[in-house]
N, C-alpha and C positions, 0 to 999 in steps of 0.2 A: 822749232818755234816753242818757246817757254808758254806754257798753259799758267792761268790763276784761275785758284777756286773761288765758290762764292764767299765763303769765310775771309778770304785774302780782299776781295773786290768788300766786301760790306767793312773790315778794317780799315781801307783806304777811305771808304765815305765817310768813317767815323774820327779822319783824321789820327790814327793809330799808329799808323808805318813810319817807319824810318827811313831816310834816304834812300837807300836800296830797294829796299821794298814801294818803292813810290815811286821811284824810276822804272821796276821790273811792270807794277799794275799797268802806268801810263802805256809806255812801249804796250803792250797786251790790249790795252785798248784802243791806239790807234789801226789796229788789224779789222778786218770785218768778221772774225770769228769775235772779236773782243765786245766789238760792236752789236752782233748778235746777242753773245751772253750780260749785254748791258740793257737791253730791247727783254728778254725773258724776264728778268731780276721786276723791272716796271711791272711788268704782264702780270707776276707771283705778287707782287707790293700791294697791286692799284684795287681799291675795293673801299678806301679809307675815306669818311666823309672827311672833308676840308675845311680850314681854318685859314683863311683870306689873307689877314693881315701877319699870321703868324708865318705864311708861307713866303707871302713879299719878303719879310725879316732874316729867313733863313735861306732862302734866294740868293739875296743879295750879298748874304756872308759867302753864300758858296763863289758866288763871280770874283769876290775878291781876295778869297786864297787860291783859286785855281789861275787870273790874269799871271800871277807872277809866273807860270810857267807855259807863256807863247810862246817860248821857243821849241817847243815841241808842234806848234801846232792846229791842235786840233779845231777842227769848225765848232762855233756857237754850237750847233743843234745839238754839240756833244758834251756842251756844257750842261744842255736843257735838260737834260737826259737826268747826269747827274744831279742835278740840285731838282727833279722830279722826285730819283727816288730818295734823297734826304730828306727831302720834305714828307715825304709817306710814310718813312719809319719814324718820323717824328711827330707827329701828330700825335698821336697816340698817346704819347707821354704828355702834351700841351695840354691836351683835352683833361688828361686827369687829374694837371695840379689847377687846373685854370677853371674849371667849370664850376657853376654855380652852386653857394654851398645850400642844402639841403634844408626845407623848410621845418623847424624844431616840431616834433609829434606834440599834438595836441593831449595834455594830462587828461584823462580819465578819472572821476573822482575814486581813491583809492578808500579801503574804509581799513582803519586799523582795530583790531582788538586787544586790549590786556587784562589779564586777570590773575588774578592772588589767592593760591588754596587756603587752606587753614594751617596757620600759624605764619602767613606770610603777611609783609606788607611793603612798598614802594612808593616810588617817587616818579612820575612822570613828564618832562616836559613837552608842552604843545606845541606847535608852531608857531603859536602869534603870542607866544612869552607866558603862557599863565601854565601855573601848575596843579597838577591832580596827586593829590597825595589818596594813594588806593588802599584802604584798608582787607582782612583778612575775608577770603569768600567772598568777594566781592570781581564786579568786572566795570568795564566801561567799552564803548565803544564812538567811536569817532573818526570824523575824516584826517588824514595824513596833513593835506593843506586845504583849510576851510574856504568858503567862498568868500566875494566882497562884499557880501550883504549879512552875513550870519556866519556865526559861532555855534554847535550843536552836539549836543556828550547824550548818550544815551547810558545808563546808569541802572544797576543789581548791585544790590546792596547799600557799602558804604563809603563816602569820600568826600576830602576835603577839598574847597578848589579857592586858587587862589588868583582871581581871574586878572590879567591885561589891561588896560583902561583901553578902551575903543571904543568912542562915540556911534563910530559908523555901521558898528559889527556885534548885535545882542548876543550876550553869550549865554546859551539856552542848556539846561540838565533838564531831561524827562526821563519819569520814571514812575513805573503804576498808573497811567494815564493824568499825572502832573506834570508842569513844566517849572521849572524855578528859572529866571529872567534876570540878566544883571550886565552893567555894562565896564565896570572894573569894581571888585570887592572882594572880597573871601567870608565864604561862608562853607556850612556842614551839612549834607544831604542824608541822611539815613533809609534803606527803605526795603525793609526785610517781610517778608509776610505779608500780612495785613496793614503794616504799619507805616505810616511817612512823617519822618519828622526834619526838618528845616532848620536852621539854626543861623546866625548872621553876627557875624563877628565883625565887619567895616564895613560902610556902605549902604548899599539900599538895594533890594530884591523884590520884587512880586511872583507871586506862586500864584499860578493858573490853571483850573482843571482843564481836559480836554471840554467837558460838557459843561455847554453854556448857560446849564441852570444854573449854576455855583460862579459867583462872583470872583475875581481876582485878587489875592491880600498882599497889604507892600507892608513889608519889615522893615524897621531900624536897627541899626546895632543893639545887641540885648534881650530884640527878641527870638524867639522861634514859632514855629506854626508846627501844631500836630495833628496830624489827617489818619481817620481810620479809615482806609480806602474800602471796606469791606462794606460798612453802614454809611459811608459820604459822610461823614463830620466832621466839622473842623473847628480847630480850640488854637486859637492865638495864648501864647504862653511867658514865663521871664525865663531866657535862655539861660543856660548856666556851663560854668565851666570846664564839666566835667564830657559837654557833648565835642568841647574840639582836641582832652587830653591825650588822645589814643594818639593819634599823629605824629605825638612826641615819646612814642612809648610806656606812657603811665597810662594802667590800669583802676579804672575807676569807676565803683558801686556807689549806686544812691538811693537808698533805700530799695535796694532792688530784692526780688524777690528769688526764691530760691531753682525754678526753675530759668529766672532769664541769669541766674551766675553762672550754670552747670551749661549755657548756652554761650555767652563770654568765654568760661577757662575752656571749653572745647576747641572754639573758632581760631581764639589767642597763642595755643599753646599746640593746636595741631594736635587735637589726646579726644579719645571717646570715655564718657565717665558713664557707667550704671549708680543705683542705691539698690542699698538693702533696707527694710525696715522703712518706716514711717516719717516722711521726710517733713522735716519742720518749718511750719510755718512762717517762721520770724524771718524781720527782712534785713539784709545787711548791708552797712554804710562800709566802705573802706577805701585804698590810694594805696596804689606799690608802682614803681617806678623803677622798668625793667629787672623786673623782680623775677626766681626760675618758680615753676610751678610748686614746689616744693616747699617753698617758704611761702609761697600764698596760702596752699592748702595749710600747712601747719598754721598760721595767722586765723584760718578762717574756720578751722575745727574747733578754738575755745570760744568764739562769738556762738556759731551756729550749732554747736554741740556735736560734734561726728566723728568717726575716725576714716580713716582714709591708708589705703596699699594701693601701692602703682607697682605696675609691671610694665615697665619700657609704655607704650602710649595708652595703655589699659589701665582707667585709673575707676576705684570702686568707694564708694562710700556709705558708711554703714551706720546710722541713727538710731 
């Protein structure tokens, strides 16, 4: 009597065999040895939760590729049998393209940070379309995807922003216990030290202290606000040009004085500068537009009287 293994019997379930070999399975399991090792195969299967309608469906295919071969035989129960264990090695796979997809994870508010050493500067975009143009030494932080109610930059240093129109969503820079407030505009934050200065290029803005002694001030284009945040003062001002030129690369003095320059070509140029001698008073106006430090400094030694050696980012000045 010809034996089949289980490898041969799970082929025949899986519709595999060919003629012969589907002649030899049947033959094999009309035997009660056959019938046995059809009765264990269940026994090893059965443990599988079920899927109802899936099983009706694969049932009923079983009954109608096995009808065609009554002439061998076999009783119903041995039908049952097989399309049991079809049905158990198939589920398994049913259940895993079929089952219900996965409720998407709820975001957690992400917070991104960027920042820009000295002599860096970029360009960021935000999620709901405004951009932050980041100046040198400087950082920002902010969330990845803002809420439906607010917009919110937390701010060191300096940057431009060019914010999104959205009625629904104030777009908020704090920074030194200020808030600057706007709902599409672009304007210039500065806010180094002690010092905060404003600037508003389109639109309209209100700056807000934290502390509610200090009233709230709204800008029009042209102006700016300058806050000494160390004594709480604040001076509404006429903005000028030279607060939104860096953005685009030009470097520009006005009237500035000789330590906030040596404080500029530091940050600008990524370079540490000492003096030697008695540094001069006078204050100097200038504009260079993507200019190398080199032709600054030469420009700025016949205005300011000095001479100047650089060593790689060691630059010295001597009056």
């Amino acid at each position: 009597m010809t034996t089949v293994s289980k490898d041969q019997l799970r082929k025949f379930l899986d519709g595999q065999c060919d003629a012969d070999e589907e002649a030899q399975v049947r033959r094999y399991l009309e035997t009660p040895e056959g019938q046995n090792a059809l009765d264990k195969m269940m026994d090893d299967s059965w443990g599988i939760s079920e899927d109802i309608p899936a099983k009706q469906k694969v049932f009923s295919n079983i009954l109608k590729k096995t009808t065609r071969a009554k002439k061998h035989r076999i009783n119903r129960a041995f039908y049952y049998k097989i399309a049991a264990i079809f049905i158990i090695l198939t589920i398994p796979a049913y259940l895993l393209f079929n089952r219900a997809p996965e409720a998407p994870p709820i975001n957690k508010p992400e917070w991104l940070v960027k920042s820009n050493d000295k002599g860096q500067k970029s360009v960021i975009q935000l999620s709901d379309g405004s951009k932050v143009y980041l100046n040198s030494e400087s950082t920002i932080k902010y969330l990845r995807y803002f809420s439906d109610s607010l917009r919110q930059i937390e701010l060191d240093g300096e940057a431009y922003f060019k914010v999104a129109k959205d009625k629904s969503r104030p777009f908020i820079v704090t920074a030194q216990g200020y808030s600057t407030t706007a709902l599409g505009t672009e304007f210039n934050v500065k806010s180094r030290g002690g010092d905060y200065l404003v600037s508003l290029a389109e639109g309209s803005i209100v700056i807000n202290p934290e502390s509610e002694a200090q009233k709230g001030v709204k800008l029009v284009p042209g102006e700016a606000l300058k806050i000494d945040t160390t004594n709480k003062t604040v001076s509404k001002q006429a903005g000028t040009l030279s607060d939104f030129l860096w953005k685009d690369g030009i470097l520009d003095f006005e009237v500035a004085t000789m330590k906030e320059v040596i404080a500029s070509l530091e940050r600008w140029y990524d370079v540490k500068i000492e003096t030697k001698g008695k540094v001069t008073s006078k204050k100097y106006t200038g504009r260079f537009d993507n200019a190398s430090l080199e032709h600054v400094l030469q420009s700025m030694s016949f205005a300011l009287d000095f001479e100047y050696e650089m060593n790689k980012k060691q630059i010295t000045l001597t009056f």
